[in-house]
The first five atom37 places (N, CA, C, CB, O) and aatype in JSON, in Angstrom:
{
  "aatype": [20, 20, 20, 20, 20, 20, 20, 20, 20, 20, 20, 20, 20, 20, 20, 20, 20, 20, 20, 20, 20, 20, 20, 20, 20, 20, 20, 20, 20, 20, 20, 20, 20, 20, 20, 20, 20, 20, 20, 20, 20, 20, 20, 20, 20, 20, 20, 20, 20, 20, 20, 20, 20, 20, 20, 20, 20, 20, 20, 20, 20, 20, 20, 20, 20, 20, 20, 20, 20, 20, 20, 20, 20, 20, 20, 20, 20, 20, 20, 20, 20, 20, 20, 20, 20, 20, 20, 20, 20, 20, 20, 20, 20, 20, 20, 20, 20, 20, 20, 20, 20, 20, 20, 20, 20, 20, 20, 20, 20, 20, 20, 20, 20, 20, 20, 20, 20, 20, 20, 20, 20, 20, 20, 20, 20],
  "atom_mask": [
    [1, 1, 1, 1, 1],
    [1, 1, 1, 1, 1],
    [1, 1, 1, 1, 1],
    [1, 1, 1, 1, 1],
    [1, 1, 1, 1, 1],
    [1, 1, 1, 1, 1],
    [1, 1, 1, 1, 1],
    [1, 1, 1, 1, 1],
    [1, 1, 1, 1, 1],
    [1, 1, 1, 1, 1],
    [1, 1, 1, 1, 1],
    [1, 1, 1, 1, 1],
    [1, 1, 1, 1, 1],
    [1, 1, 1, 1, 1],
    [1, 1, 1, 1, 1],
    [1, 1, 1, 1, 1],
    [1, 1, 1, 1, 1],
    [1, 1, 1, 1, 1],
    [1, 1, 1, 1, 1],
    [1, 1, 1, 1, 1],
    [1, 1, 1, 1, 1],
    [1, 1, 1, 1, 1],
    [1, 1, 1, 1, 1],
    [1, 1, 1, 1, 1],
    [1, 1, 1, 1, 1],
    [1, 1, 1, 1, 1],
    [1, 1, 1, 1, 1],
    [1, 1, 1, 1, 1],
    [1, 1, 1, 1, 1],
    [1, 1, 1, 1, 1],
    [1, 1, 1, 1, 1],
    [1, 1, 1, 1, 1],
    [1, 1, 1, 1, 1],
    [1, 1, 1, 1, 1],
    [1, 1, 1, 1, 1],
    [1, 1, 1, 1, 1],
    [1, 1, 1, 1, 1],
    [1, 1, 1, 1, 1],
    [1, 1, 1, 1, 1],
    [1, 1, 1, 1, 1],
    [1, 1, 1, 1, 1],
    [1, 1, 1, 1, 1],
    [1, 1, 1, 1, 1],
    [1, 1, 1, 1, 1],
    [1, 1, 1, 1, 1],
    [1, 1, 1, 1, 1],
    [1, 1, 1, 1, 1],
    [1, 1, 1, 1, 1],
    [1, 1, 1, 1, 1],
    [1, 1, 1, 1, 1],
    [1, 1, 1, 1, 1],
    [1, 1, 1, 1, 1],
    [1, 1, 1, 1, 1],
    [1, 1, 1, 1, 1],
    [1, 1, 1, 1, 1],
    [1, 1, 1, 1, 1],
    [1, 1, 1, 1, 1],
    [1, 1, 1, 1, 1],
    [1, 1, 1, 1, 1],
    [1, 1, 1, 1, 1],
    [1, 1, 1, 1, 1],
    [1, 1, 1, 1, 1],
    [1, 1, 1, 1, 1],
    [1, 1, 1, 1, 1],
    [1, 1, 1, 1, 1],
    [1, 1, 1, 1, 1],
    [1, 1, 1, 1, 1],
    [1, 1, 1, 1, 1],
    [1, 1, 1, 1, 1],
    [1, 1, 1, 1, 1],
    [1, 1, 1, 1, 1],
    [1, 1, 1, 1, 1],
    [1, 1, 1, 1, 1],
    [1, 1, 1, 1, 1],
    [1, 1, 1, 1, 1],
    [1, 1, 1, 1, 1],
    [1, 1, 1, 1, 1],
    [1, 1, 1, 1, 1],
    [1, 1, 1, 1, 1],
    [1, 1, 1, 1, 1],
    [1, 1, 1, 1, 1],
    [1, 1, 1, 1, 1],
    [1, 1, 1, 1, 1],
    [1, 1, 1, 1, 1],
    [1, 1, 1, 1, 1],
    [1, 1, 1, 1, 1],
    [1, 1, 1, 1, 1],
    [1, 1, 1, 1, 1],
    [1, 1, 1, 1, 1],
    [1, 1, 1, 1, 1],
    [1, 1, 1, 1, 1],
    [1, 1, 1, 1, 1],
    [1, 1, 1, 1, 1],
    [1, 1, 1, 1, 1],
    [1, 1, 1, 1, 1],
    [1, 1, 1, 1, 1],
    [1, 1, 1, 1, 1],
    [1, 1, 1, 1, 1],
    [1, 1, 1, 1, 1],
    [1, 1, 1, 1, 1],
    [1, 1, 1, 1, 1],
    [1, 1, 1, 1, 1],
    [1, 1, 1, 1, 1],
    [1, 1, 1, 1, 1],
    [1, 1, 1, 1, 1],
    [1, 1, 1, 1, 1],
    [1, 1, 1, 1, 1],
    [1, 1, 1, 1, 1],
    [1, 1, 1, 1, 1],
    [1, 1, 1, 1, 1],
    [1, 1, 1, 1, 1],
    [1, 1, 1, 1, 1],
    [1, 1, 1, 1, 1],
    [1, 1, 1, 1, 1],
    [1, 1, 1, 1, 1],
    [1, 1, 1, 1, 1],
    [1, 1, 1, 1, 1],
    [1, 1, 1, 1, 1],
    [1, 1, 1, 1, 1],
    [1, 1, 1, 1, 1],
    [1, 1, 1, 1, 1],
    [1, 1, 1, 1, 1],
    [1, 1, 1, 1, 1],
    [1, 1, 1, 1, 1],
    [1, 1, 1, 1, 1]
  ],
  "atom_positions": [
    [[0.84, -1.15, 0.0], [0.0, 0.0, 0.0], [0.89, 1.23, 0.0], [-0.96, -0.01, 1.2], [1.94, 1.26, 0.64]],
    [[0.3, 2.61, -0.99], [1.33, 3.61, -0.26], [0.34, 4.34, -0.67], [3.01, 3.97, -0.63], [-0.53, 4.08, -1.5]],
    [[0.6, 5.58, 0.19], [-0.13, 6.56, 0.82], [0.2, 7.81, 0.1], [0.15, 6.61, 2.28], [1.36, 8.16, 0.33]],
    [[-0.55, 8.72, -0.82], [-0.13, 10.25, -1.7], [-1.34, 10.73, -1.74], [0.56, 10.22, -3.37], [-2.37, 10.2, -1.31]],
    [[-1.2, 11.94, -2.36], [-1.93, 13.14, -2.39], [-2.78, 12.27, -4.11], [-0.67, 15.0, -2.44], [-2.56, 11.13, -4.5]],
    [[-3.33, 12.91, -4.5], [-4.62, 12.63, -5.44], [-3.92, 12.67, -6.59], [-5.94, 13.69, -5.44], [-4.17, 11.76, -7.38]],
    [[-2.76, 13.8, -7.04], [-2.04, 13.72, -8.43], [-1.02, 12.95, -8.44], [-1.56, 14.92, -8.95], [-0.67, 12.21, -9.36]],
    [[-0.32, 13.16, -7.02], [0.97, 12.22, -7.29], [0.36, 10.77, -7.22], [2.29, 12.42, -6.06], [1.22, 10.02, -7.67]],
    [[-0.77, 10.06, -6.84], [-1.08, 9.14, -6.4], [-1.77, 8.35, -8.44], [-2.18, 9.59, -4.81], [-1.7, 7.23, -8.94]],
    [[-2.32, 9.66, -8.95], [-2.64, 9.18, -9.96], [-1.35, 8.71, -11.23], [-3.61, 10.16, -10.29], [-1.4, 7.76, -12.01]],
    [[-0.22, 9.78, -11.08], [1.13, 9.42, -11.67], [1.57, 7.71, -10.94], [2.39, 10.86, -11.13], [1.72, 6.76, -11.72]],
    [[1.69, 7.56, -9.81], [1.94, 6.43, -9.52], [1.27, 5.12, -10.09], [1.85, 6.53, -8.4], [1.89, 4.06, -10.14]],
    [[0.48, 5.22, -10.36], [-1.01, 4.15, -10.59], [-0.6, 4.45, -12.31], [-3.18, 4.93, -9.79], [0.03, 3.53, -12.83]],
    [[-0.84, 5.33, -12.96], [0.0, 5.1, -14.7], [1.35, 4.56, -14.6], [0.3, 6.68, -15.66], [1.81, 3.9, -15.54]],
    [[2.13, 4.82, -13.4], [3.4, 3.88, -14.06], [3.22, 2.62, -13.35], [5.1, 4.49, -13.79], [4.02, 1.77, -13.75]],
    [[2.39, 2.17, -12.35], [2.09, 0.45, -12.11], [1.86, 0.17, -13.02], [1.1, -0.19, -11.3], [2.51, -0.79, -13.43]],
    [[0.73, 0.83, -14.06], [0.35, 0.01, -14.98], [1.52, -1.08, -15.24], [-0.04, 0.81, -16.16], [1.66, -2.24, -14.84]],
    [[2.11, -0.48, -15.86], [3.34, -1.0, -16.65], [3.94, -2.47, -15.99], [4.59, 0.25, -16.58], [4.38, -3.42, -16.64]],
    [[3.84, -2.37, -14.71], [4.58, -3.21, -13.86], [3.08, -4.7, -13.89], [5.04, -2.15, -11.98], [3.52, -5.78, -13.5]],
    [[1.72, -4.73, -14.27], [0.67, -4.91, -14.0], [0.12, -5.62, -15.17], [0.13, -3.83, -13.6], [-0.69, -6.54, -15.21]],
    [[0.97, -4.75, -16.44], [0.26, -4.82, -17.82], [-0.98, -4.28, -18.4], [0.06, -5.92, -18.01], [-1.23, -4.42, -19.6]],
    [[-1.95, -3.51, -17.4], [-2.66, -2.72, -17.76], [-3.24, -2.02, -16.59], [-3.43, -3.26, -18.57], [-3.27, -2.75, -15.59]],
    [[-3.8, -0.62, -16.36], [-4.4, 0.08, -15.84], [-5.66, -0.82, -14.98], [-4.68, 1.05, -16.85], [-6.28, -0.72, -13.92]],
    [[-5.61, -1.77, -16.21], [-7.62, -2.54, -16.17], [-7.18, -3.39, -14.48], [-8.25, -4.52, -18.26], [-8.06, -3.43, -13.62]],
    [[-5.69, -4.04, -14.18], [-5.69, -4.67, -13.11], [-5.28, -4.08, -11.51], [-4.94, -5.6, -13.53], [-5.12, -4.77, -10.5]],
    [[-5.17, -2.58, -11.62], [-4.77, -1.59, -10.72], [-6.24, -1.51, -9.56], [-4.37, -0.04, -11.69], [-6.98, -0.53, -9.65]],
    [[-6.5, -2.51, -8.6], [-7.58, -1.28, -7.42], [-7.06, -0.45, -6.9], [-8.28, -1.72, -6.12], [-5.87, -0.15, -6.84]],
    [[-8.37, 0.18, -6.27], [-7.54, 1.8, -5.85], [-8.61, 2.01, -4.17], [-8.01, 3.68, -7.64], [-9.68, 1.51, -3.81]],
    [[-8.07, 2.57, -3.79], [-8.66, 3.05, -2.83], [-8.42, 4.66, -1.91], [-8.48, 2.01, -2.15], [-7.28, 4.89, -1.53]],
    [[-9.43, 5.62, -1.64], [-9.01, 6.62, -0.8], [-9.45, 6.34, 0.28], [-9.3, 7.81, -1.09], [-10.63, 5.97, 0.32]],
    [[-8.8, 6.42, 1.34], [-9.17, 6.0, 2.67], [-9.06, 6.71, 3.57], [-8.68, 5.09, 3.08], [-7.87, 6.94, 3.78]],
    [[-10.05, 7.47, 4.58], [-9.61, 8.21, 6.08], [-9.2, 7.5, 7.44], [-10.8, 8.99, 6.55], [-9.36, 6.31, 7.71]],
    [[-8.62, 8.5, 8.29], [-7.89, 7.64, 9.14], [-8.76, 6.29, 9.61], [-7.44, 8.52, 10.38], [-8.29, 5.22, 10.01]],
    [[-9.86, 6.55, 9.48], [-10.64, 5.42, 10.39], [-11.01, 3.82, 9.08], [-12.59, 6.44, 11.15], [-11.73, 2.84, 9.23]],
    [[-10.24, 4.21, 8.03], [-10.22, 3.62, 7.01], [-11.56, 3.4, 6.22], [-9.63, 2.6, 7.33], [-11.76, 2.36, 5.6]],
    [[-12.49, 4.46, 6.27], [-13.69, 4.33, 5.56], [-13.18, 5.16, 4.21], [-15.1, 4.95, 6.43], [-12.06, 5.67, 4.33]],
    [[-13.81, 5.34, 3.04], [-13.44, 5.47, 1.93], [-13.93, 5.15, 0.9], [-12.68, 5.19, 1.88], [-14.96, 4.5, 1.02]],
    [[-13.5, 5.42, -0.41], [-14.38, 5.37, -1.64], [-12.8, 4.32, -2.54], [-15.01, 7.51, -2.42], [-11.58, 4.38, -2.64]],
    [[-14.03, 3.43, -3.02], [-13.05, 1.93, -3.76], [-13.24, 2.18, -4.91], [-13.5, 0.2, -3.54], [-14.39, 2.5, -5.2]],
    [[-12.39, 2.15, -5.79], [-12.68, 1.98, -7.31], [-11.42, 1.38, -7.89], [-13.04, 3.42, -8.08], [-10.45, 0.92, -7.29]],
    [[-11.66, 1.46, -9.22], [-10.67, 0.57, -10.18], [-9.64, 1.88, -10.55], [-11.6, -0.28, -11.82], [-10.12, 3.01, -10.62]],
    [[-8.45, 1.7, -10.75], [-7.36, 3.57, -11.14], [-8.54, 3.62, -12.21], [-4.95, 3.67, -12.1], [-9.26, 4.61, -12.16]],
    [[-8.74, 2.92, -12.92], [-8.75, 3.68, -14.31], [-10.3, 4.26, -14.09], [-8.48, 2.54, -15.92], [-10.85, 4.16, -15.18]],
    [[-11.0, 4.69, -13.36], [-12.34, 4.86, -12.81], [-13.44, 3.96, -13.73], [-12.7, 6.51, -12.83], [-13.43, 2.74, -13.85]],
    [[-14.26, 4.81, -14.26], [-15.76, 3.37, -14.39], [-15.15, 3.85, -16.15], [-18.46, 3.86, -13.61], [-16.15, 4.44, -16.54]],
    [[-14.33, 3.91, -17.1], [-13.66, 4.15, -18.48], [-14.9, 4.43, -19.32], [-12.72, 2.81, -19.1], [-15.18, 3.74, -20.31]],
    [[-15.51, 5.29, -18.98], [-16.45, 5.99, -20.13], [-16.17, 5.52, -21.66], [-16.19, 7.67, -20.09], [-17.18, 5.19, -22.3]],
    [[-15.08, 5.47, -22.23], [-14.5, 5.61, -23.49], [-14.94, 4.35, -24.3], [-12.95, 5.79, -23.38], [-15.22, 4.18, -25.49]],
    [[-14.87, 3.4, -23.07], [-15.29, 2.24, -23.85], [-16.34, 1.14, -22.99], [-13.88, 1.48, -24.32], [-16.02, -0.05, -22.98]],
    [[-17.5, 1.55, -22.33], [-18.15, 1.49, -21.78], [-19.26, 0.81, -22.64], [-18.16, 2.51, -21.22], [-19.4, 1.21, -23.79]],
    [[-20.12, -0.24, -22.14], [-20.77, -0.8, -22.86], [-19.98, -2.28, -24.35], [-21.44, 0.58, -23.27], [-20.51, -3.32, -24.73]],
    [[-19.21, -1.93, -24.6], [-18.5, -2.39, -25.49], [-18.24, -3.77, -25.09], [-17.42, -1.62, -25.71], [-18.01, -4.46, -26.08]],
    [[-18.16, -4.6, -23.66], [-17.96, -5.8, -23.39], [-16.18, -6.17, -23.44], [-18.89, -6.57, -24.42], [-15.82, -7.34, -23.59]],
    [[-15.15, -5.01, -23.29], [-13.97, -4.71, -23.61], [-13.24, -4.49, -22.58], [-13.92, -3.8, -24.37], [-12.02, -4.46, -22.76]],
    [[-13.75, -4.29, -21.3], [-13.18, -3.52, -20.42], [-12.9, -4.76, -19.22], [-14.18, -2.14, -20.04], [-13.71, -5.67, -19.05]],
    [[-11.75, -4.63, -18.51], [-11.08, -5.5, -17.7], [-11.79, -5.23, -16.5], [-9.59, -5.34, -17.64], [-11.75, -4.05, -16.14]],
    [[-12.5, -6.11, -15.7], [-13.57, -5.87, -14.41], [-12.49, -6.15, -13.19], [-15.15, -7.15, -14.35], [-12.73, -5.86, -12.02]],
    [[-11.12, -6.82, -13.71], [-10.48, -7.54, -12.22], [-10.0, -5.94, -11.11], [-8.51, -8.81, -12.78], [-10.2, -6.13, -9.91]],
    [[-9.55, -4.79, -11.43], [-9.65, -3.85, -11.1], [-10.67, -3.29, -9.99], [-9.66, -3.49, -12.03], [-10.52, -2.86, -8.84]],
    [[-11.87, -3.52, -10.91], [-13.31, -3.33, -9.99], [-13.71, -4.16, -8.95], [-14.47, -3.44, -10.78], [-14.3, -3.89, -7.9]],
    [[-13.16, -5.61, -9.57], [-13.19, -6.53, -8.57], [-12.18, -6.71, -7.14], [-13.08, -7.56, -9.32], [-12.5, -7.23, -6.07]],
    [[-11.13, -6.21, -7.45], [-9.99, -6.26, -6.84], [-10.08, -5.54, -5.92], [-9.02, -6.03, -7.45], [-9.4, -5.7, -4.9]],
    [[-11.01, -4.51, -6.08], [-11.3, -3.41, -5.28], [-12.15, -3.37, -4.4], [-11.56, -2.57, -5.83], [-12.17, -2.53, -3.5]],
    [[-13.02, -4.36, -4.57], [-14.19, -5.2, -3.74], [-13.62, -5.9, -2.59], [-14.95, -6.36, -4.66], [-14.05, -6.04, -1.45]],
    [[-12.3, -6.41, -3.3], [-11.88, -7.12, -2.27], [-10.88, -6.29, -1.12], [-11.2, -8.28, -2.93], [-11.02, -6.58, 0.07]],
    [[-10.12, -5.5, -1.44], [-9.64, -4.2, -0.86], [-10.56, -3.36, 0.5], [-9.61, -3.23, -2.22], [-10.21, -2.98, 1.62]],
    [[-12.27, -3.28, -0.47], [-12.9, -2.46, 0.87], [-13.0, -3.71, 1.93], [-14.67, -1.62, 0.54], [-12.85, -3.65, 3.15]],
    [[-13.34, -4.99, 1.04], [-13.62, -6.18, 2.46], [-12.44, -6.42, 3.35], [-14.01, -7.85, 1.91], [-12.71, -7.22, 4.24]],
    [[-10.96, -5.89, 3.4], [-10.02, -5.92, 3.85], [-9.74, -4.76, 5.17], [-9.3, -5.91, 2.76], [-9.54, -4.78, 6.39]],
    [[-9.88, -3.69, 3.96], [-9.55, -2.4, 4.95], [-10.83, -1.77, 5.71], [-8.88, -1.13, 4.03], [-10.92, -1.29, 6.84]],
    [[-11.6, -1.91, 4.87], [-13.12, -1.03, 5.65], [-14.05, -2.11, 6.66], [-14.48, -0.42, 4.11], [-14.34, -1.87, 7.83]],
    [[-14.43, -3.37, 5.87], [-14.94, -4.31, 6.43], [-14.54, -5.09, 7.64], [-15.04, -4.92, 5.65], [-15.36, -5.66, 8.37]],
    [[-13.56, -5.09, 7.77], [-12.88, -6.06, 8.1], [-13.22, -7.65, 8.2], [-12.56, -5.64, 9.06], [-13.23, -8.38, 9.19]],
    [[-13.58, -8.02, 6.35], [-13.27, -8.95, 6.28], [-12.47, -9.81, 5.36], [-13.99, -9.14, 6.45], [-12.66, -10.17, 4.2]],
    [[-11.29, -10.1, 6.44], [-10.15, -10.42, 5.47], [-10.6, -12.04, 4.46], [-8.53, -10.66, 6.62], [-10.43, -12.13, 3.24]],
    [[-10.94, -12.68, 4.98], [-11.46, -14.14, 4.77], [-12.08, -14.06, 3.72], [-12.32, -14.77, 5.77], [-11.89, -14.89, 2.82]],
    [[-13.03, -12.97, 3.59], [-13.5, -12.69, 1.89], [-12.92, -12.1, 1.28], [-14.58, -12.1, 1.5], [-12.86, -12.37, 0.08]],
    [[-12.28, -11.14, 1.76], [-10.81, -10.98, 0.57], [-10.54, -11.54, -0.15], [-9.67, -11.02, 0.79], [-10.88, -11.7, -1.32]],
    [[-9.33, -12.25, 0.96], [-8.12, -13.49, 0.39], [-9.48, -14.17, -0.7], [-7.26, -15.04, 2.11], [-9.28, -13.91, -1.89]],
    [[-10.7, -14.92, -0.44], [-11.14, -15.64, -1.68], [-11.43, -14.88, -2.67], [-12.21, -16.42, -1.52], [-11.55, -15.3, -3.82]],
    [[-11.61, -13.45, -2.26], [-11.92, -12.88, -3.98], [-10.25, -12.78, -4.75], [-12.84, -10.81, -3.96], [-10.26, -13.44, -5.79]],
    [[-9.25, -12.3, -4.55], [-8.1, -12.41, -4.61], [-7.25, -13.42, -5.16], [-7.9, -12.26, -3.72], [-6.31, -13.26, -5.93]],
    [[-7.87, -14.95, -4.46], [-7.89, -16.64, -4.66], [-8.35, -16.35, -6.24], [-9.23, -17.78, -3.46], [-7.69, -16.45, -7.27]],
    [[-9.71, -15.97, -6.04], [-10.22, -16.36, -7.34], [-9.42, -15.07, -8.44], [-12.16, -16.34, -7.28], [-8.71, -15.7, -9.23]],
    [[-9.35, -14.17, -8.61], [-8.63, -13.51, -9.73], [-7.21, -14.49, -10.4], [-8.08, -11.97, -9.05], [-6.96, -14.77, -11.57]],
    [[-6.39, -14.89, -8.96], [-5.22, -15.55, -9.37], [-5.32, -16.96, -9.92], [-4.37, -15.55, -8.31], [-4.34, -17.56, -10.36]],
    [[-6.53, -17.46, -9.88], [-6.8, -18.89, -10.13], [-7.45, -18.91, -11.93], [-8.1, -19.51, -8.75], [-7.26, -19.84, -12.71]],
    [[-8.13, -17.76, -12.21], [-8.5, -17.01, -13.13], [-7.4, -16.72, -14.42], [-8.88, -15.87, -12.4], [-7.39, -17.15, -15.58]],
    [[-6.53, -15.83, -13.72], [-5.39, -15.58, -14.46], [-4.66, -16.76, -14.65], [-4.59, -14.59, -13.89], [-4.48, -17.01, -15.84]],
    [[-4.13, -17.66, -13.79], [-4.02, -19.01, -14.05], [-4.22, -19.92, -14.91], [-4.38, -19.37, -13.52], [-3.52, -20.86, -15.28]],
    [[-5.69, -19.4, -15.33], [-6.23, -20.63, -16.57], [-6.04, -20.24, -17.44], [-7.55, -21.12, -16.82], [-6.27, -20.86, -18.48]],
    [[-5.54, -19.03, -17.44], [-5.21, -18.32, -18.88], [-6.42, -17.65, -19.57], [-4.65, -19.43, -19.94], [-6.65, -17.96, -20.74]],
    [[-7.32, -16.65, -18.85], [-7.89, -15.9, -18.85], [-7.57, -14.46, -19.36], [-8.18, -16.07, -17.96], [-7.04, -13.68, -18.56]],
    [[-7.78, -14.14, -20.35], [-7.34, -12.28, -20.45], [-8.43, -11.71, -21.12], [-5.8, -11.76, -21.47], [-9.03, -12.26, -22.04]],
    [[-8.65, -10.68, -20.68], [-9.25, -9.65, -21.32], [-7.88, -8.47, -22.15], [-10.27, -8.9, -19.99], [-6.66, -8.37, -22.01]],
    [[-8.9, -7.76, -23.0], [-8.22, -7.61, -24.49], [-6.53, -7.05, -23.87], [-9.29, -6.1, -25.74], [-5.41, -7.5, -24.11]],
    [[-7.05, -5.73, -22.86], [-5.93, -4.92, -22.48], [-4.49, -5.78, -22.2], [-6.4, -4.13, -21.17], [-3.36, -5.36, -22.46]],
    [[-4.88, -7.27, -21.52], [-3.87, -7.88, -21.04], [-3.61, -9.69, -21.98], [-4.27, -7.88, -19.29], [-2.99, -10.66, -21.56]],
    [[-4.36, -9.52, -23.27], [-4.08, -10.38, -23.51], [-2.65, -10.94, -24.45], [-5.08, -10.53, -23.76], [-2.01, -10.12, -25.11]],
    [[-2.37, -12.05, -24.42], [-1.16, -12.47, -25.5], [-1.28, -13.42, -25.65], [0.16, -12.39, -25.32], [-2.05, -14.19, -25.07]],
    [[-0.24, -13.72, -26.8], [-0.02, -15.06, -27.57], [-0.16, -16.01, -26.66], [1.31, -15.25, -28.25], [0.34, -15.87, -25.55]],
    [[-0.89, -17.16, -27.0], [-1.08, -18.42, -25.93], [-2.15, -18.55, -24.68], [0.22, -18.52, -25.22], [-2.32, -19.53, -23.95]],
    [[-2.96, -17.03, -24.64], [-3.77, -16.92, -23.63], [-4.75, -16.78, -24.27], [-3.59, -16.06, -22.7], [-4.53, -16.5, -25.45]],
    [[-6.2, -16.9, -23.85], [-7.71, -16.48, -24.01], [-8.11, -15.59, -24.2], [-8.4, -16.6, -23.31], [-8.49, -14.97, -23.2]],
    [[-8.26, -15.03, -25.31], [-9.39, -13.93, -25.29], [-10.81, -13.74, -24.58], [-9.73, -13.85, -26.44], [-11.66, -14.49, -25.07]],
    [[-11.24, -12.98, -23.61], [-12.78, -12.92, -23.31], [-13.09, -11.79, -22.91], [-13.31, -13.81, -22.34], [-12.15, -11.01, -22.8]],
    [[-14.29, -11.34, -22.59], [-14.72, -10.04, -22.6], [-14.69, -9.46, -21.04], [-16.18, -10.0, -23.28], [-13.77, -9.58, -20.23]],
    [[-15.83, -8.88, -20.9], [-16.05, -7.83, -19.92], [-17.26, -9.48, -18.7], [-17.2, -5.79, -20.97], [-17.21, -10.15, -17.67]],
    [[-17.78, -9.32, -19.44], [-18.83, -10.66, -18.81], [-18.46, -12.21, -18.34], [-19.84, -11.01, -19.94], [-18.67, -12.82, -17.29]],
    [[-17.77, -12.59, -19.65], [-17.0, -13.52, -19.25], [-15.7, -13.64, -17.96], [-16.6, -13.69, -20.35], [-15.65, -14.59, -17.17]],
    [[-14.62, -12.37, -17.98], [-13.74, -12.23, -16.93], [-14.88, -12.92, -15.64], [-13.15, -10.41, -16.77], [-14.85, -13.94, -14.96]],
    [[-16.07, -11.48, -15.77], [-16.79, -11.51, -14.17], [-17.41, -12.85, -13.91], [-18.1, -10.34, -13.95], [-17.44, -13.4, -12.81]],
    [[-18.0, -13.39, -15.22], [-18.48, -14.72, -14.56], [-17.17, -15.82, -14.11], [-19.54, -15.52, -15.76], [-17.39, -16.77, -13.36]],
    [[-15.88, -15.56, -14.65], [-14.75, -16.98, -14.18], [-14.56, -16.44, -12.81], [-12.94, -17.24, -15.16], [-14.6, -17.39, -12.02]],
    [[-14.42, -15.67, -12.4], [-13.88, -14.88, -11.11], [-15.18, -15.68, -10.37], [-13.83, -12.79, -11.13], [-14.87, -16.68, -9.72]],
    [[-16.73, -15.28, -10.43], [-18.09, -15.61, -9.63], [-17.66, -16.82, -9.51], [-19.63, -15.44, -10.26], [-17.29, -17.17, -8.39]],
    [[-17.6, -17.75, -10.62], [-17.45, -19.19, -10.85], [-16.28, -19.88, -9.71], [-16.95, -19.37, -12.52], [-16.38, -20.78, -8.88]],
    [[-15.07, -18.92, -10.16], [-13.59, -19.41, -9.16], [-13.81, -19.18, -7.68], [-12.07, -18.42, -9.52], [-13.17, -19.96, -6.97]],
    [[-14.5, -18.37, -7.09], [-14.77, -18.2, -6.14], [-16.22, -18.84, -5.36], [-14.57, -17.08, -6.28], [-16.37, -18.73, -4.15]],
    [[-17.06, -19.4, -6.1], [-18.23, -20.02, -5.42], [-17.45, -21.44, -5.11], [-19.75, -20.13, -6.45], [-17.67, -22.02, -4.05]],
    [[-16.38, -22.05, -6.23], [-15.56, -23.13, -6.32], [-14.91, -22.89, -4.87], [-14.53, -23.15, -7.69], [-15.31, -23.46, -3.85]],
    [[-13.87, -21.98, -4.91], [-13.14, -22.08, -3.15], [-14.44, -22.42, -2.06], [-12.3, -20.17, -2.51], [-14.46, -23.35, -1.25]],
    [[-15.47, -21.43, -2.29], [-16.8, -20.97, -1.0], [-16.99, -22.63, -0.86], [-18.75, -19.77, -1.67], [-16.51, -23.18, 0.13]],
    [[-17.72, -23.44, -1.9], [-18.0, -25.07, -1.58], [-17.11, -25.71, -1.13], [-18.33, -25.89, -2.58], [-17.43, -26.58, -0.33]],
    [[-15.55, -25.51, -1.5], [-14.41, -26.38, -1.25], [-14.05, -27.27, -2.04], [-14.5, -26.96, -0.29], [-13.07, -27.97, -1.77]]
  ]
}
């Protein structure tokens, strides 16, 4: 985690990308001392290509799992939403921003349903 002001914080989050492979896998969070706060994905809700079935949800998701960590305090649903992204990426899952040679193409719907899917899988055992 690291802690900046709103511009330097947004410069930081464009050069993770890089480290990440896309913006689409960056959560974000602003948080007050008492750790309540507003969760989103860096790249916010991407107007630009919205609707299109194009856009990387693990971000949004990631971020879900972030407030259940810091705000909720619940770590236990975290770690499984988290479980499931990496189990996801694993199978060789990509959406467009992060895809390559040898991996899956799938959309905006598909990502969210393998993630629902990978994670009801941990929830049963």
């Amino acid at each position: 985690m690291v802690v900046t002001g709103n511009m330097f914080g947004d410069i930081l989050s464009d050069a993770a990308a890089m480290l990440t492979g896309s913006i689409g896998m960056l959560p974000s969070a602003s948080l007050n001392a008492s750790n309540q706060g507003l969760y989103e994905p860096s790249h916010g809700s991407a107007p630009d290509i919205a609707g299109q079935g194009i856009a990387n949800p693990l971000a949004t998701i990631l971020s879900a799992a972030m407030m259940l960590r810091f705000s909720l305090n619940q770590p236990e649903a975290a770690d499984r939403i988290e479980t499931a992204v990496k189990s996801v990426l694993a199978s060789g899952l990509r959406t467009t921003d992060i895809w390559s040679q040898g991996t899956t193409k799938v959309g905006t719907q598909q990502m969210g349903d393998a993630v629902v899917a990978a994670i009801t899988k941990t929830t049963k055992g």
